[in-house]
C-alpha positions in Angstrom: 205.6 189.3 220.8 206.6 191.5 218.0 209.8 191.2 215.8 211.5 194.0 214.3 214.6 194.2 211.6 218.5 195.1 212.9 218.1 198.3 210.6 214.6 199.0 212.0 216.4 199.1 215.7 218.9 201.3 214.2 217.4 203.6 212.4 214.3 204.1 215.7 215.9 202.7 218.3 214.2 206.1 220.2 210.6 205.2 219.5 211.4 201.0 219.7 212.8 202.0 223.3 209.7 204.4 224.8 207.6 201.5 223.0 209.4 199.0 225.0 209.0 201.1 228.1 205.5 201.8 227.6 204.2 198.1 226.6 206.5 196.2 228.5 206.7 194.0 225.8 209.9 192.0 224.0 211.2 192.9 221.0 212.8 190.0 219.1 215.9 191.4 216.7 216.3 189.5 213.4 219.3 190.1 211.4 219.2 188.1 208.0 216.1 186.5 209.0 217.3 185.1 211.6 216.6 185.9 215.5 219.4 187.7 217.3 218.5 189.4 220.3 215.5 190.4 222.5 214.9 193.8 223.5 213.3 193.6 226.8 212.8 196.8 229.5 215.2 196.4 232.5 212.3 195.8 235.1 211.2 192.9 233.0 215.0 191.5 233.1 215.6 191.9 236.7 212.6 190.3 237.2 213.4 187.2 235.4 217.3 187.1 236.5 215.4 187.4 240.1 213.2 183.8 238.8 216.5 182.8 237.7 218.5 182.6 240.7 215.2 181.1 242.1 215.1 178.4 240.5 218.7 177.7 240.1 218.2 177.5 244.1 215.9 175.5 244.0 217.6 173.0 241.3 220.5 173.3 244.0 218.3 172.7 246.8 216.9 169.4 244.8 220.5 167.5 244.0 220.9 168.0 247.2 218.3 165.9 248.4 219.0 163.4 245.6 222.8 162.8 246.7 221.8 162.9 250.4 223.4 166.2 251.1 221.0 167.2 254.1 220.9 168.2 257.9 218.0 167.2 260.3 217.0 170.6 261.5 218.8 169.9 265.3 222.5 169.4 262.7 221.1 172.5 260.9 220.7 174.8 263.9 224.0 173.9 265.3 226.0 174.9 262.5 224.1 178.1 262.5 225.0 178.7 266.5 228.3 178.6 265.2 228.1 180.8 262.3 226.5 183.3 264.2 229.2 183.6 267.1 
């Protein structure tokens, strides 16, 4: 991953931006040495906000087993019948 300056991103944000687009790579932003933001193309980000809700389904999906929160799949297809009325 490369790292750019704050003042580089402002002074060729242009060229950073068809670089991004082109490589598909993130950008990490420092400002005083520090990290501050990624720069990442917007097909990257939906892609991981897509893994995101994934996962934070799945996390869902697995507390739900641990506190006993399930149907048997005859409970789960009458509450379905219903829904679907």
């Amino acid at each position: 991953m490369r790292t750019e300056l704050v003042t580089t991103l402002k002074r060729q944000a242009t060229e950073l931006l068809a670089e991004l687009e082109r490589d598909r790579e993130p950008i990490l932003i420092t400002q005083h040495g520090l990290p501050t933001a990624y720069l990442v193309d917007v097909d990257s980000f939906e892609a991981m906000q897509q893994r995101v809700r994934l996962l934070e389904g799945i996390a869902r999906g697995e507390r739900a087993v641990d506190e006993e929160r399930t149907l048997t799949h005859d409970q789960a297809r009458t509450r379905l019948k219903r829904w679907l009325k």
